[in-house]
KOLMIDO-772478 format. One record per atom (N, C-alpha, C): residue in one letter; atom name; x, y, z; residue number from 1. Coordinates in steps of 0.05 Angstrom, whole numbers, padded with zeros to 5 digits, m for minus. Atoms other than C-alpha are relative to their C-alpha. Example, Ala and Ser with C-alpha at 12.3 -4.5 7.8 and 13.67 -1.06 7.14 Angstrom:
<nodes>
A / N / 00018 / m00024 / 00000 / 1 $
A / CA / 00246 / m00090 / 00156 / 1 $
A / C / 00018 / 00024 / 00000 / 1 $
S / N / m00016 / m00024 / m00001 / 2 $
S / CA / 00273 / m00021 / 00143 / 2 $
S / C / m00015 / 00022 / 00014 / 2 $
</nodes>
This chain:
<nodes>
X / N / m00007 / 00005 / 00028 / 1 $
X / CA / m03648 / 00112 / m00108 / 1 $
X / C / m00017 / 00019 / m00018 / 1 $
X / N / 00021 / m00013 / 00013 / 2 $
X / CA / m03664 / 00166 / m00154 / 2 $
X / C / m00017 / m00009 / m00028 / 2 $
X / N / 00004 / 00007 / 00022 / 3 $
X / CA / m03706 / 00150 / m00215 / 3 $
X / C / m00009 / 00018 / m00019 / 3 $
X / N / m00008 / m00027 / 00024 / 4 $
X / CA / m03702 / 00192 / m00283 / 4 $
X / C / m00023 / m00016 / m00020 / 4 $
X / N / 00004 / 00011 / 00021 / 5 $
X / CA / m03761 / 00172 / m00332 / 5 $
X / C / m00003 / 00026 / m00022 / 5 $
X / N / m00002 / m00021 / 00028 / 6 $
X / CA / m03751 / 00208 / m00405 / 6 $
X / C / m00020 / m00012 / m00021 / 6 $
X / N / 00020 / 00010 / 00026 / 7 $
X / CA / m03811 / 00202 / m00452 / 7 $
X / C / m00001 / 00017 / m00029 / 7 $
X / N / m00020 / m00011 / 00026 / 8 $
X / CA / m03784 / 00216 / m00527 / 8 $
X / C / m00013 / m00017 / m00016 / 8 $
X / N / 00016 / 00010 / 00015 / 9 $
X / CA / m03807 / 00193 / m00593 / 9 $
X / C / 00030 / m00021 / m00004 / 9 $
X / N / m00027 / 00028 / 00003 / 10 $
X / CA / m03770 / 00126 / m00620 / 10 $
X / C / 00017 / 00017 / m00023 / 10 $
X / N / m00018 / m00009 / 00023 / 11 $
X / CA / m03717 / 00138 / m00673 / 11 $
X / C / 00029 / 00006 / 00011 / 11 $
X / N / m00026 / m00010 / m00006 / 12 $
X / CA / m03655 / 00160 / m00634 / 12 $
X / C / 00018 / m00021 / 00008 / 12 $
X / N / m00020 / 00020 / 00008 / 13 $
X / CA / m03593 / 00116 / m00645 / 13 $
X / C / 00007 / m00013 / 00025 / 13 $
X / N / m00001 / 00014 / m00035 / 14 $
X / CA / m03577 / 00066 / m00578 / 14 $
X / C / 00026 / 00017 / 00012 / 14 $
X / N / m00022 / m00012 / m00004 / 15 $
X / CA / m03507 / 00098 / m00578 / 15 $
X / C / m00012 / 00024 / 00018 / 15 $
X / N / 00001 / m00026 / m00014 / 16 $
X / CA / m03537 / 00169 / m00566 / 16 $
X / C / m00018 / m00002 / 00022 / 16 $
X / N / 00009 / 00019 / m00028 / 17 $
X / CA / m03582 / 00132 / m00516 / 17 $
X / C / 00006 / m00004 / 00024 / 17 $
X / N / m00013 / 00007 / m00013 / 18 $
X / CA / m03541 / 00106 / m00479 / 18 $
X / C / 00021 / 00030 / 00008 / 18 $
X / N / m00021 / m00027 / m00004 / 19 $
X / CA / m03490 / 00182 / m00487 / 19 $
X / C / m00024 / 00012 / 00025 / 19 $
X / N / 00018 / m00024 / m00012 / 20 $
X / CA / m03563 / 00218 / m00457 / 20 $
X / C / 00000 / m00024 / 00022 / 20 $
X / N / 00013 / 00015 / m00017 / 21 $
X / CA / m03578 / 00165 / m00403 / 21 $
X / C / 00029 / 00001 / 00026 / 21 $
X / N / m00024 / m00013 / m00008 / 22 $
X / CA / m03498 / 00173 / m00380 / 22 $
X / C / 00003 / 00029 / 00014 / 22 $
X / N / 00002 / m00031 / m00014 / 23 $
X / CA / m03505 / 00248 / m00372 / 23 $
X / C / m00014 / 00012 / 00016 / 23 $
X / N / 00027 / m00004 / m00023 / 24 $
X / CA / m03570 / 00249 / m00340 / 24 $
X / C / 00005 / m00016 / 00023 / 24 $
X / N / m00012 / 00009 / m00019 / 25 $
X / CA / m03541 / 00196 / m00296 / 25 $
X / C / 00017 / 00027 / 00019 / 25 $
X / N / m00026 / m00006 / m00008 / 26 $
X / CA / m03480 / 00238 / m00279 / 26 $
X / C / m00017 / 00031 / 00012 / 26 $
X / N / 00001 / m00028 / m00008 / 27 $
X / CA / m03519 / 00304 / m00267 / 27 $
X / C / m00021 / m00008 / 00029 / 27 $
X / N / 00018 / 00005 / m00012 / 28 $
X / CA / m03573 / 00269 / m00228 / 28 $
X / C / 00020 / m00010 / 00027 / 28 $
X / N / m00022 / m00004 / m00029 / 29 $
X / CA / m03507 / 00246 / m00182 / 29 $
X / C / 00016 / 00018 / 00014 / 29 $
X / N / m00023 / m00029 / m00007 / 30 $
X / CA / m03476 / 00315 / m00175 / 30 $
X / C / m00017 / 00012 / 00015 / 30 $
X / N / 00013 / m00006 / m00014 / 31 $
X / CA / m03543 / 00332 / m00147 / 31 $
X / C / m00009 / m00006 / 00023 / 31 $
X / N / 00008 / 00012 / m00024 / 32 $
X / CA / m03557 / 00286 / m00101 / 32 $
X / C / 00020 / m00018 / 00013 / 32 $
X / N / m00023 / 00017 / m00013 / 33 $
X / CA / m03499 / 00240 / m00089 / 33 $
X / C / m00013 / m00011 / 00011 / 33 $
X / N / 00017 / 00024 / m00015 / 34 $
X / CA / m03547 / 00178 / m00070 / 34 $
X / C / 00016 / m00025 / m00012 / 34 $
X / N / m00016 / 00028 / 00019 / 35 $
X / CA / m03517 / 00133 / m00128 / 35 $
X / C / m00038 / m00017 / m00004 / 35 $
X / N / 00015 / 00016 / 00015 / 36 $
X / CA / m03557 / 00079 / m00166 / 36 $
X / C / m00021 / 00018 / m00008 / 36 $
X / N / 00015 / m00025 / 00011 / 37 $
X / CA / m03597 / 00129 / m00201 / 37 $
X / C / m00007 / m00019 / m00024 / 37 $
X / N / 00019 / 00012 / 00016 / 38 $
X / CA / m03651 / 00092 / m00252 / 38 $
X / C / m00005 / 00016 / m00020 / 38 $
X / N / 00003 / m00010 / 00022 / 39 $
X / CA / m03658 / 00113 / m00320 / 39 $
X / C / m00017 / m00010 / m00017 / 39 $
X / N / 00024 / 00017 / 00019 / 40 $
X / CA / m03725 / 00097 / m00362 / 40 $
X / C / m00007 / 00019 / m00021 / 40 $
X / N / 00009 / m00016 / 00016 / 41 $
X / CA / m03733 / 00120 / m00434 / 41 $
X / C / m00026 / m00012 / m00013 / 41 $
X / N / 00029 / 00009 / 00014 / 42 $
X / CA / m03802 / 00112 / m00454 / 42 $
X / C / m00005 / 00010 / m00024 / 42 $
X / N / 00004 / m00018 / 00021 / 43 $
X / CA / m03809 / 00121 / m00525 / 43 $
X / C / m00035 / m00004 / m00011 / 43 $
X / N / 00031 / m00004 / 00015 / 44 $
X / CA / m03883 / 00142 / m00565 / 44 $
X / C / 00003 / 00012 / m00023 / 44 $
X / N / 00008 / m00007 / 00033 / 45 $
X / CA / m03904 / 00141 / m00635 / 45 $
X / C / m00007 / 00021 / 00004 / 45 $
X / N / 00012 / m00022 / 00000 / 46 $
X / CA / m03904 / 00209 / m00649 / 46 $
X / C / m00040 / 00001 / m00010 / 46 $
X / N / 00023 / 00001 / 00007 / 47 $
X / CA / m03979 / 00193 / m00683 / 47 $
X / C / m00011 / 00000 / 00023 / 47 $
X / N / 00021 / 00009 / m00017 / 48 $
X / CA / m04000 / 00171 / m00615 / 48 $
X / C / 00004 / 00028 / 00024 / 48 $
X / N / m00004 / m00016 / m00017 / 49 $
X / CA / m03982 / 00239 / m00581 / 49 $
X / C / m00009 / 00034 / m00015 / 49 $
X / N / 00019 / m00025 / 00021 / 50 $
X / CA / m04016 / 00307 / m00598 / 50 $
X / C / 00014 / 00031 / 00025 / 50 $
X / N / 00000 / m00023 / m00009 / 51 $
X / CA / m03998 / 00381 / m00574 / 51 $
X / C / m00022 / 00024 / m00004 / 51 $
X / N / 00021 / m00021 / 00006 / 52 $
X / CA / m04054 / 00434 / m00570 / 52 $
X / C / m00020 / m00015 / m00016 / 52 $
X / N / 00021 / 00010 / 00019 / 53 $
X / CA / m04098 / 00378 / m00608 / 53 $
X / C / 00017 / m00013 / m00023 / 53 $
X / N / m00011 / 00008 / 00022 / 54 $
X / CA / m04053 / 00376 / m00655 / 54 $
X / C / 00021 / m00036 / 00001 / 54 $
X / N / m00024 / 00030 / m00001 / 55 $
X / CA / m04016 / 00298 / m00673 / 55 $
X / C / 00030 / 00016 / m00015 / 55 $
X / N / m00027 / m00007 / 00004 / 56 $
X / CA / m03936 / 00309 / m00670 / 56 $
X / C / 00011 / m00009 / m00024 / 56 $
X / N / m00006 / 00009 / 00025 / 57 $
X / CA / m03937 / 00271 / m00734 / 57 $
X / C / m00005 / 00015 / m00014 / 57 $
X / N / 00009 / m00027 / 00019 / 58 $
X / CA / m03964 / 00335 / m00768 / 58 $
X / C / 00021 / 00026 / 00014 / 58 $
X / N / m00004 / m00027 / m00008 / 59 $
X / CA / m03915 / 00381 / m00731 / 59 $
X / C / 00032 / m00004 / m00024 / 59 $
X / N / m00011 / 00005 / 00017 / 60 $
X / CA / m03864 / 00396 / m00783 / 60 $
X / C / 00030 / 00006 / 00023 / 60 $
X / N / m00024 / m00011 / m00017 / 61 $
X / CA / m03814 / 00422 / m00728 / 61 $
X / C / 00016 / m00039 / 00015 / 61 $
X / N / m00007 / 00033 / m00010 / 62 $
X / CA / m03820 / 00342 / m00699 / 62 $
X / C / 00011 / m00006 / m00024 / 62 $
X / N / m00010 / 00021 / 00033 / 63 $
X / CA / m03805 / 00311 / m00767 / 63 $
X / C / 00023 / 00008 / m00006 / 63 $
X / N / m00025 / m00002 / 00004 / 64 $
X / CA / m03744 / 00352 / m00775 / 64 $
X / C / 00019 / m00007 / 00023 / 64 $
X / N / m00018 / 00008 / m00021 / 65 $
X / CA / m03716 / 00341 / m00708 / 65 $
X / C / 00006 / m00037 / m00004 / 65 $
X / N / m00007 / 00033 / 00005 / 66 $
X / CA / m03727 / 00257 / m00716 / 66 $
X / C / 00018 / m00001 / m00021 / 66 $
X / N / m00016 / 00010 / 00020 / 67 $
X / CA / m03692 / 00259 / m00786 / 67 $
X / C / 00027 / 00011 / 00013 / 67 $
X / N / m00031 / m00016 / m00012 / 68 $
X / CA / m03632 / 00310 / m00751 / 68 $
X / C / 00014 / m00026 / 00013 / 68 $
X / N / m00023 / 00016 / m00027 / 69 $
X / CA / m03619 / 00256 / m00685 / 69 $
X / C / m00002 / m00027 / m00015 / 69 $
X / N / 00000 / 00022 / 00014 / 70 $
X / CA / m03626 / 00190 / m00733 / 70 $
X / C / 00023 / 00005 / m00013 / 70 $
X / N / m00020 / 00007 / 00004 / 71 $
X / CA / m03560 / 00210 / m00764 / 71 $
X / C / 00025 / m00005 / 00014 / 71 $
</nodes>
């Protein structure tokens, strides 16, 4: 049973959730053809996650992507 975990900041709508967790399903069976393939989205406050030092709450490139996939 393969298992897929995706760690992402919160904000993205259940719909498109559920679209990415579908496709990653479906690619993860074209690869392996095992079946029951596990999907875990772990989401984190961008505040509580940092790149180069830096918190993702200061990256302005994050802040526009969250407002983009929230509509």
């Amino acid at each position: 049973m393969p298992i897929v975990y995706i760690d992402a900041p919160p904000g993205l709508p259940q719909r498109k959730k559920n679209t990415m967790m579908k496709s990653v399903t479906d690619a993860v069976e074209e690869a392996y053809r095992i079946g029951d393939t596990l999907v875990f989205i772990r989401e984190h406050q961008i505040h509580n996650v940092s790149l180069n030092g830096v918190p993702q709450s200061e990256n302005p490139k994050i802040k526009e992507t969250l407002n983009r996939i929230q509509e």
